[in-house]
One Martini backbone bead per residue (centre of mass of N, CA, C, O) as a GRO file, in nm:
protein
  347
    1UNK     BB    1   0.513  -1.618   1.865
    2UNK     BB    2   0.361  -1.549   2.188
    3UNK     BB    3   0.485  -1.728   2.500
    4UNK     BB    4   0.374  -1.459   2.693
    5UNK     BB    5   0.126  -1.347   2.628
    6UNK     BB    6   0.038  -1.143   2.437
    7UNK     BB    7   0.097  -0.948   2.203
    8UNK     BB    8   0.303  -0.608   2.173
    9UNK     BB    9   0.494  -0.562   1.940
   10UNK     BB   10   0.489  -0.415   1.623
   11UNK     BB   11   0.654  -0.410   1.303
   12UNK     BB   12   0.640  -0.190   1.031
   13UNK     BB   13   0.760  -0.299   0.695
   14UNK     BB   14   0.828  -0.044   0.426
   15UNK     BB   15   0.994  -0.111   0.098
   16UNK     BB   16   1.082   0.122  -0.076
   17UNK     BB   17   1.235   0.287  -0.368
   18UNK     BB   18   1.308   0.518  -0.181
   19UNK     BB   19   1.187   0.452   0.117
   20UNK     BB   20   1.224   0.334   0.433
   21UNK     BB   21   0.995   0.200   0.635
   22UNK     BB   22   0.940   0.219   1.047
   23UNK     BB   23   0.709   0.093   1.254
   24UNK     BB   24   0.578   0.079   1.628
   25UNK     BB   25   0.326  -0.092   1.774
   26UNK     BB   26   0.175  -0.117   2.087
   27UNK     BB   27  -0.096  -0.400   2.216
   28UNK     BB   28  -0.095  -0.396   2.559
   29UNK     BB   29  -0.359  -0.259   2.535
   30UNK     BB   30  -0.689  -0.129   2.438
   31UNK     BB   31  -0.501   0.041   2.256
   32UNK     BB   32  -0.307   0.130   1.983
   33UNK     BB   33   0.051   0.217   1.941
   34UNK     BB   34   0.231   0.464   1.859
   35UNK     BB   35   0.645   0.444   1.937
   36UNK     BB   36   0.754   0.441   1.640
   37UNK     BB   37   0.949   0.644   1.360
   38UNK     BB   38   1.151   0.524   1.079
   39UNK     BB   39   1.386   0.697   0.820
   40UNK     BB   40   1.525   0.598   0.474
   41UNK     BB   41   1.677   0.584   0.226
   42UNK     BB   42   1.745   0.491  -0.102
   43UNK     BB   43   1.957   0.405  -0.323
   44UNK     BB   44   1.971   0.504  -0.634
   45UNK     BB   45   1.836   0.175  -0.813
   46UNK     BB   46   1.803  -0.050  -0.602
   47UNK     BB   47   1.508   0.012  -0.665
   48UNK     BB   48   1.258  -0.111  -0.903
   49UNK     BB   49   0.957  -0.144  -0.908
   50UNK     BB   50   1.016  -0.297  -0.639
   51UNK     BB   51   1.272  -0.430  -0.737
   52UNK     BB   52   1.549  -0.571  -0.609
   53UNK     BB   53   1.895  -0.525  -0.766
   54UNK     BB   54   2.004  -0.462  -0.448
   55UNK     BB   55   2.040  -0.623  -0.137
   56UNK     BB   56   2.301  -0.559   0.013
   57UNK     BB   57   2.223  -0.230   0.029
   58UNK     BB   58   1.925  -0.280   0.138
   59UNK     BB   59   1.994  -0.436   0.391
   60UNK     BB   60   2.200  -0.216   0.496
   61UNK     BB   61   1.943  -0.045   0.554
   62UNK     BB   62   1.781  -0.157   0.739
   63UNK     BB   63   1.993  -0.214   0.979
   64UNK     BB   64   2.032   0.064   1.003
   65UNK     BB   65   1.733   0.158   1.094
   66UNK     BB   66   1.723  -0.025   1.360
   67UNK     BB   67   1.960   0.135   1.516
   68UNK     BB   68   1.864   0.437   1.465
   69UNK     BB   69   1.581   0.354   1.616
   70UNK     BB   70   1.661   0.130   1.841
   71UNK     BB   71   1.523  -0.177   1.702
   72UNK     BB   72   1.558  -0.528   1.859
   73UNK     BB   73   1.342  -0.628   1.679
   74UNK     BB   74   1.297  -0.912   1.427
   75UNK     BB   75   1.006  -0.893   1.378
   76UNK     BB   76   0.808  -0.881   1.119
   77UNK     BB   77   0.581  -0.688   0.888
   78UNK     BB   78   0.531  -0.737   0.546
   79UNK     BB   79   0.523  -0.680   0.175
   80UNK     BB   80   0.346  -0.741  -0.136
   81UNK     BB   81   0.375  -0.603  -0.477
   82UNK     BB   82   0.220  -0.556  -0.795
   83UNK     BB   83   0.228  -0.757  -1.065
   84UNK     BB   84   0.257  -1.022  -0.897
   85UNK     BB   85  -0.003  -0.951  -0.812
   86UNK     BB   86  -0.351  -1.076  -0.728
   87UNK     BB   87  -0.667  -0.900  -0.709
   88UNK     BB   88  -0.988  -1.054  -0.654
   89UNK     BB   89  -1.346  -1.080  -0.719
   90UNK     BB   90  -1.481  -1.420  -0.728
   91UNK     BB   91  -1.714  -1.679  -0.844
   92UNK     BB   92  -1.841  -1.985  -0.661
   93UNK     BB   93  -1.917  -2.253  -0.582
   94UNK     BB   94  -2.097  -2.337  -0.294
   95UNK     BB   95  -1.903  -2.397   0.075
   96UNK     BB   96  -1.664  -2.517   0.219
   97UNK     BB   97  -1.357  -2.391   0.287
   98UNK     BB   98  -1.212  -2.666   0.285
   99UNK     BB   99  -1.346  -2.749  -0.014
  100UNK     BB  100  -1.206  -2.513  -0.137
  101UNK     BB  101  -0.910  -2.547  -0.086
  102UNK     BB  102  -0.912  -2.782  -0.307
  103UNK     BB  103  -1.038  -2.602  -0.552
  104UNK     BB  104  -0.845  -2.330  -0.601
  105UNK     BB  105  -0.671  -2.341  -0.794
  106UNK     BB  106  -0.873  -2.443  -1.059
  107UNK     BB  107  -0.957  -2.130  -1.027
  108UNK     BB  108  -0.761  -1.946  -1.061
  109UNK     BB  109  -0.677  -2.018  -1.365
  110UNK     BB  110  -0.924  -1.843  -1.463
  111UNK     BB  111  -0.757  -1.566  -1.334
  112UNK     BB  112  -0.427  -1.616  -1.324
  113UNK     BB  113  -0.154  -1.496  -1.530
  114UNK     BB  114  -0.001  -1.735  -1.436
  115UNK     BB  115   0.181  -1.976  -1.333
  116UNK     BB  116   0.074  -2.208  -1.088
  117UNK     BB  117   0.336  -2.357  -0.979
  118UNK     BB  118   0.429  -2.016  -0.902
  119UNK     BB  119   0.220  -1.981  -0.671
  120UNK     BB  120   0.041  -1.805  -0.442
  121UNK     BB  121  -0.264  -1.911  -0.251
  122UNK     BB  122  -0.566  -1.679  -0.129
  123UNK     BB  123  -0.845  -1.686   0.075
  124UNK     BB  124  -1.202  -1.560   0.091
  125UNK     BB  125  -1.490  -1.553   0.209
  126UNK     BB  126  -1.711  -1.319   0.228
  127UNK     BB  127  -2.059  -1.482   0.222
  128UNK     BB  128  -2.091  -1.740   0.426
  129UNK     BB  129  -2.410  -1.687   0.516
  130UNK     BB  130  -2.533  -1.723   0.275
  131UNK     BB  131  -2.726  -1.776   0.013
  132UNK     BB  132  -2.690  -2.021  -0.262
  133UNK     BB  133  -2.497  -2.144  -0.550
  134UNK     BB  134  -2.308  -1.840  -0.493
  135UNK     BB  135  -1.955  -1.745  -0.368
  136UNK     BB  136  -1.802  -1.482  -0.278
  137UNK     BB  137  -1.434  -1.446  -0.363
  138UNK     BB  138  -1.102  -1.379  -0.248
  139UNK     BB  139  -0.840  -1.337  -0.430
  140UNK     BB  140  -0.510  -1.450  -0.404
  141UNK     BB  141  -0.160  -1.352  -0.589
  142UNK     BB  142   0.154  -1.510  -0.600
  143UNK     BB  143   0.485  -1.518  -0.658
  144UNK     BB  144   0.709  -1.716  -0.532
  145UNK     BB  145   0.950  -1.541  -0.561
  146UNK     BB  146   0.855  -1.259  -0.417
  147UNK     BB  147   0.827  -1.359  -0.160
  148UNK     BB  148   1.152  -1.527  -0.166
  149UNK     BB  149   1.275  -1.211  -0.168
  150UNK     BB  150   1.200  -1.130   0.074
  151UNK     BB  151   1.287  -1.317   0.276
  152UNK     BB  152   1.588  -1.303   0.210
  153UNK     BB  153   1.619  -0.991   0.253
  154UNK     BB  154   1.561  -0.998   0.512
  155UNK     BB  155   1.771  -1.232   0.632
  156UNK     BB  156   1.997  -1.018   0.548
  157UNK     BB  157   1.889  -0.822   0.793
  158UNK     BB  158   1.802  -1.007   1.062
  159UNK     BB  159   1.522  -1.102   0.973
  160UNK     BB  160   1.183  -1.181   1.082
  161UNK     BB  161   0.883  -1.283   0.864
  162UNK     BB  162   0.574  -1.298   1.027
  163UNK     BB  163   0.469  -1.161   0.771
  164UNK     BB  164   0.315  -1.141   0.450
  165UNK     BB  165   0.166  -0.911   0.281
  166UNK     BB  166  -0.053  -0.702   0.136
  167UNK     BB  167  -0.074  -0.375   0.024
  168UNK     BB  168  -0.353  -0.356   0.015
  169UNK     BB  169  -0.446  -0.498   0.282
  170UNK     BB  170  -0.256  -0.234   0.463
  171UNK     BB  171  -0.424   0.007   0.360
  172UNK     BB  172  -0.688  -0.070   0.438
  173UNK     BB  173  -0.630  -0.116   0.761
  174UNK     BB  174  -0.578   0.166   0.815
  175UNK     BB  175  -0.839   0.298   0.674
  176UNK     BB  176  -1.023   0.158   0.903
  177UNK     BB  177  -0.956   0.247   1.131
  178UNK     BB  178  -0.937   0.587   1.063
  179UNK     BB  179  -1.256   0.520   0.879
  180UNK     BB  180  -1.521   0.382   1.010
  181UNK     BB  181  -1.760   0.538   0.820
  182UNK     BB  182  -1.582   0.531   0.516
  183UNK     BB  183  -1.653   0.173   0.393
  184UNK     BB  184  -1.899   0.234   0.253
  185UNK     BB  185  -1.921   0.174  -0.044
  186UNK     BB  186  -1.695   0.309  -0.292
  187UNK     BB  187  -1.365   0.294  -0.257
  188UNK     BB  188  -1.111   0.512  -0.291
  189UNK     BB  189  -0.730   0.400  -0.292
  190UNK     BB  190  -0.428   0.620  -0.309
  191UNK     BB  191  -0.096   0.533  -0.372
  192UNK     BB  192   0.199   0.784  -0.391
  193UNK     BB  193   0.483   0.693  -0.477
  194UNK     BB  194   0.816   0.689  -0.610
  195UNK     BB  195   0.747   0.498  -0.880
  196UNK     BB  196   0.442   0.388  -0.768
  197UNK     BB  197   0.080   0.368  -0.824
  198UNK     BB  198  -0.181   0.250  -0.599
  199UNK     BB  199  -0.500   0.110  -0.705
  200UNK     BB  200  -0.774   0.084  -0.459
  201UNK     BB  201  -1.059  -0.073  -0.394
  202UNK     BB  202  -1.379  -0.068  -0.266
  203UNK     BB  203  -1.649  -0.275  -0.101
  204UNK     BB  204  -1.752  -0.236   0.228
  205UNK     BB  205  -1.441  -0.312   0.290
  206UNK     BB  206  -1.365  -0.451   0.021
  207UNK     BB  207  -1.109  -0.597  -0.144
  208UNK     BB  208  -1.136  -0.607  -0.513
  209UNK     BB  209  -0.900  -0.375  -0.669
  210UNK     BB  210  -0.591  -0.377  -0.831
  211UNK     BB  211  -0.338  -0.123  -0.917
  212UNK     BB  212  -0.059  -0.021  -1.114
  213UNK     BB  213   0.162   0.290  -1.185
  214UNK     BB  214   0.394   0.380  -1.374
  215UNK     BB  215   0.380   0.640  -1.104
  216UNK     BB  216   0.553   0.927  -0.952
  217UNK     BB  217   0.742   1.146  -0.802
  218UNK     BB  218   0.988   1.101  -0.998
  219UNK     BB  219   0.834   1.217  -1.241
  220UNK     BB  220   0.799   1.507  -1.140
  221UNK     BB  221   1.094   1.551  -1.125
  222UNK     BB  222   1.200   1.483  -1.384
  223UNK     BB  223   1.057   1.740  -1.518
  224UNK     BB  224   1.169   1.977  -1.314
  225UNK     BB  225   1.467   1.914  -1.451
  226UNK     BB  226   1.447   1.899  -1.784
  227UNK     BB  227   1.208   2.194  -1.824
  228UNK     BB  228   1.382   2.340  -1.540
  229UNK     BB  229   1.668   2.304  -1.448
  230UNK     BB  230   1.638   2.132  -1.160
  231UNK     BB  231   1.746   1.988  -0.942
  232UNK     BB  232   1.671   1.769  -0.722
  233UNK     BB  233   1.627   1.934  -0.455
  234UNK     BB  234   1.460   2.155  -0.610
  235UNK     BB  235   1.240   1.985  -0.675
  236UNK     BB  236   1.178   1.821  -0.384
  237UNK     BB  237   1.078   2.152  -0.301
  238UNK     BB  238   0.833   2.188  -0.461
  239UNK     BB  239   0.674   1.909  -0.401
  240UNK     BB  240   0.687   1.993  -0.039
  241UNK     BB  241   0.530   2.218  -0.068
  242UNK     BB  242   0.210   2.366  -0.013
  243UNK     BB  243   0.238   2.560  -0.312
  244UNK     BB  244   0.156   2.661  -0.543
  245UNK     BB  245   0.309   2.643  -0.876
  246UNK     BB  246   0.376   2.740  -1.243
  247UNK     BB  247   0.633   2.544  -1.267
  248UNK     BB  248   0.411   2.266  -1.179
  249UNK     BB  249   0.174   2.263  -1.272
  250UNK     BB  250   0.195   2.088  -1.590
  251UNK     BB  251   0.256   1.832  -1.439
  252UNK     BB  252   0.004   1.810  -1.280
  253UNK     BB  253  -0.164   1.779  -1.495
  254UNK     BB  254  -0.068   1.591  -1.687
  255UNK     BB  255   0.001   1.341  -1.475
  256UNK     BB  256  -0.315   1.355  -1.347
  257UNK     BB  257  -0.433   1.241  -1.639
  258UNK     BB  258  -0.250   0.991  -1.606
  259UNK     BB  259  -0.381   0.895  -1.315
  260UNK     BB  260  -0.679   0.907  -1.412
  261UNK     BB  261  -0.699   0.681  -1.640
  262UNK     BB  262  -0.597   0.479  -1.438
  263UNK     BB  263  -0.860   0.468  -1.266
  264UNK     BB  264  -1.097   0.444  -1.458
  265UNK     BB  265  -1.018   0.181  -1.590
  266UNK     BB  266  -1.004   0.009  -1.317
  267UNK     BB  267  -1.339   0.077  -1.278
  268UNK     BB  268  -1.416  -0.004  -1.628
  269UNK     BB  269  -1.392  -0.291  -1.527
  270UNK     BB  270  -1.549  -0.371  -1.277
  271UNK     BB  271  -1.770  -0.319  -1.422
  272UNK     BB  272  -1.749  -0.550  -1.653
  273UNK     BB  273  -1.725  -0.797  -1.393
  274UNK     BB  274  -1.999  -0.676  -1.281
  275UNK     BB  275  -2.211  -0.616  -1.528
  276UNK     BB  276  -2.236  -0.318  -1.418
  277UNK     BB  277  -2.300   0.027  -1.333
  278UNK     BB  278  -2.294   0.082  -1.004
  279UNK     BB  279  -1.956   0.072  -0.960
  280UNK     BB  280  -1.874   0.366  -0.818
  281UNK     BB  281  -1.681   0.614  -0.714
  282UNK     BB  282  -1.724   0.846  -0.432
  283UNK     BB  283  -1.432   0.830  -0.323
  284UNK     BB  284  -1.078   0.975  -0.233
  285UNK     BB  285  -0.783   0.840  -0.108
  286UNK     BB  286  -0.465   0.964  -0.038
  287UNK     BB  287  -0.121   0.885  -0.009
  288UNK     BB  288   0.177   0.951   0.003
  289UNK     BB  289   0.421   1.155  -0.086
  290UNK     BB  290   0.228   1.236  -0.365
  291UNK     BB  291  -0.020   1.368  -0.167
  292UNK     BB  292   0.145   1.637  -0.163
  293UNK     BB  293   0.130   1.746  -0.397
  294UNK     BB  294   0.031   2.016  -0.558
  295UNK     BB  295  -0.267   1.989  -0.698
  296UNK     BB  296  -0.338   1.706  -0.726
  297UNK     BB  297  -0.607   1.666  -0.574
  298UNK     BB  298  -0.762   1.829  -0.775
  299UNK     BB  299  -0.707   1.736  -1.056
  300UNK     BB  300  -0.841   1.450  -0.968
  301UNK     BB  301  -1.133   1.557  -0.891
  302UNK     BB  302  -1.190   1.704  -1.184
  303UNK     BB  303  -1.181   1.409  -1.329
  304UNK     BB  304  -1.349   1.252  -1.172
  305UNK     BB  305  -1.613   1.367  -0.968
  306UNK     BB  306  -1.453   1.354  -0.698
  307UNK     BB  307  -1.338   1.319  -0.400
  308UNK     BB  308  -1.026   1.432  -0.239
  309UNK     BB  309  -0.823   1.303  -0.007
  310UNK     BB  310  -0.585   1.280   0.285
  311UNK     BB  311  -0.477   1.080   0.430
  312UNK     BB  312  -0.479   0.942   0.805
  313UNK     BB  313  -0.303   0.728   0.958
  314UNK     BB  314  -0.318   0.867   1.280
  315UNK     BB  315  -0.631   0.985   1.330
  316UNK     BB  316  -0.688   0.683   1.518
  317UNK     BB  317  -0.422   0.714   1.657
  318UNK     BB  318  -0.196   0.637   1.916
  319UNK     BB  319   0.076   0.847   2.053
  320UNK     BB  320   0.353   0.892   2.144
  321UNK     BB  321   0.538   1.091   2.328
  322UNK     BB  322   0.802   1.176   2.056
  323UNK     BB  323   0.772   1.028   1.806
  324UNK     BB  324   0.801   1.337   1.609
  325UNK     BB  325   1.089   1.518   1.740
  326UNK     BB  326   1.277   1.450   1.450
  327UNK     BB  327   1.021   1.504   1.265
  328UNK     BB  328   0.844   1.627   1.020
  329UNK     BB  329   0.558   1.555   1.005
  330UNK     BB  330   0.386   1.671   0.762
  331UNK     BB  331   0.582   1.478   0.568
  332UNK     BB  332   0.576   1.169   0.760
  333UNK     BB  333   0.224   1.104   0.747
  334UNK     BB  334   0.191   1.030   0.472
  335UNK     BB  335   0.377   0.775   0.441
  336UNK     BB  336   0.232   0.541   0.673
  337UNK     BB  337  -0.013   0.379   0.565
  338UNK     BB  338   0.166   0.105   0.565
  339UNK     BB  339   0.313   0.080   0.791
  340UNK     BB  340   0.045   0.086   0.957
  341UNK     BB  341  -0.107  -0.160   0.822
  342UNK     BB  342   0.135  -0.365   0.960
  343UNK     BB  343   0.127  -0.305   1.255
  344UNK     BB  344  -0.176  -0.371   1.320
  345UNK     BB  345  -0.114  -0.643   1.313
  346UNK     BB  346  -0.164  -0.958   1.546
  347UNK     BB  347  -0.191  -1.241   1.286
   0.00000   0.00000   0.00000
């Protein structure tokens, strides 16, 4: 809480399983500015798939990276993510939000596949103004463990959680920011990661379904080691170059086909859970490292048979001059799309 006039600066910290991410967004005048980008490794098994195996390590690596970023602020707001948590838009009968919160829990349990006594839930009512018997409520659910795993992680590293956001939250959150003209209608959000790949699903701007497949840029580097016999460096080189080659389509095609099964899938669930068939995404927005991947989006607008762009996290987003000066640009914003939409938050 910011004890003299409005919130200055947000940090918005994403600890991915390959790369920790740390942007500085400061919010003192009239439009936010990007001010600071620092990005460092992850010692290879330290994190997989999101869980942190080694604390001491990861820790260790966050401190480094405040150091050598510059950053003295402790306050951060980051984020969970994966199979523990669950995000779901489900129907309840209509009340007043205070009402609702007494009986949330009770609506959760026929909906969240968790033990409820060890579960965090927040909600928000959708369609607050409607009326009718029934209205639209965003659920949220997570393990109280993972919470309570990135505090202690946090907290050993120096660091105060002022927000614990979830993943899809963070990456609507910059995809509004700077795509406002395309959140009506359903679409889709592919955050292609380190070891998993997050499908995020909108529909007129409200996060409706997530879902994560385990696959991610790892996936394609070890295919590139093992059937071609490349070091990792050499295939990180392949990965990160801007032409197709053809050491790498069959990998990317195959790759790609499972990456689409798992879109599908999430999908013709919605369609499921929503009775209809009208449910249907018109585009897709790609963000990580693996949104860099040659071919990657052709392959997957192939099999979907919808548009997919590369998002743009700084699209509209103001820069200060030399954020970028020691960085590859082109390489690190593709990166940014969470901790960019964790540095947005201001509450």
């Amino acid at each position: 809480m910011a004890l003299f006039g409005g919130k200055k600066k947000t940090i918005g910290l994403d600890v991915g399983s390959g790369l920790i991410k740390l942007v500085v967004i400061d919010h003192a005048k009239d439009e936010p500015e990007l001010v600071k980008v620092a990005i460092t490794p992850v010692l290879a098994d330290a994190i997989v798939e999101g869980e942190v195996m080694d604390p001491g390590i990861v820790a260790d690596a966050i401190r480094g990276l405040f150091v050598t970023g510059g950053v003295k602020q402790k306050n951060v707001v980051t984020a969970v993510g994966g199979r523990d948590v669950i995000v779901k838009k489900i129907q309840m009968d209509r009340m007043k939000e205070s009402d609702a919160r007494e009986v949330i829990r009770w609506e959760a349990e026929q909906h969240v596949p968790f033990d409820m006594e060890n579960v965090e839930l927040d909600f928000q009512i959708l369609d607050p103004d409607a009326e009718g018997l029934q209205m639209n409520v965003l659920l949220v659910a997570a393990k109280r463990e993972l919470v309570e795993n990135k505090q202690a992680l946090l907290t050993d590293a120096g660091l105060a959680p002022e927000i614990i956001d979830v993943d899809a939250f963070a990456l609507h959150n910059a995809f509004e920011a700077n795509y406002p003209d395309e959140v009506s209608g359903t679409i889709g959000l592919l955050n292609v990661g380190h070891e998993v790949t997050n499908i995020n699903i909108l529909e007129d701007g409200v996060p409706i379904l997530t879902r994560d497949l385990a696959l991610g840029t790892r996936r394609f580097r070890e295919d590139l080691q093992r059937e071609r016999g490349m070091s990792a460096e050499e295939a990180d080189k392949v990965l990160q170059s801007f032409e197709r080659s053809p050491s790498l389509d069959p990998y990317v095609e195959s790759r790609g086909e499972e990456m689409s099964v798992g879109i599908e899938r999430a999908a013709a669930f919605l369609q499921t859970a929503a009775s209809k068939s009208g449910v249907a995404m018109t585009k897709m927005y790609m963000s990580g490292g693996g949104s860099r991947i040659p071919g990657l989006g052709e392959v997957l607008a192939d099999r979907l048979r919808i548009p997919v762009e590369r998002a743009n996290p700084i699209k509209n987003l103001k820069v200060r001059e030399g954020v970028f000066d020691t960085l590859a640009m082109d390489e690190v914003v593709p990166l940014l799309m969470l901790p960019v939409g964790l540095a947005l938050r201001t509450t």
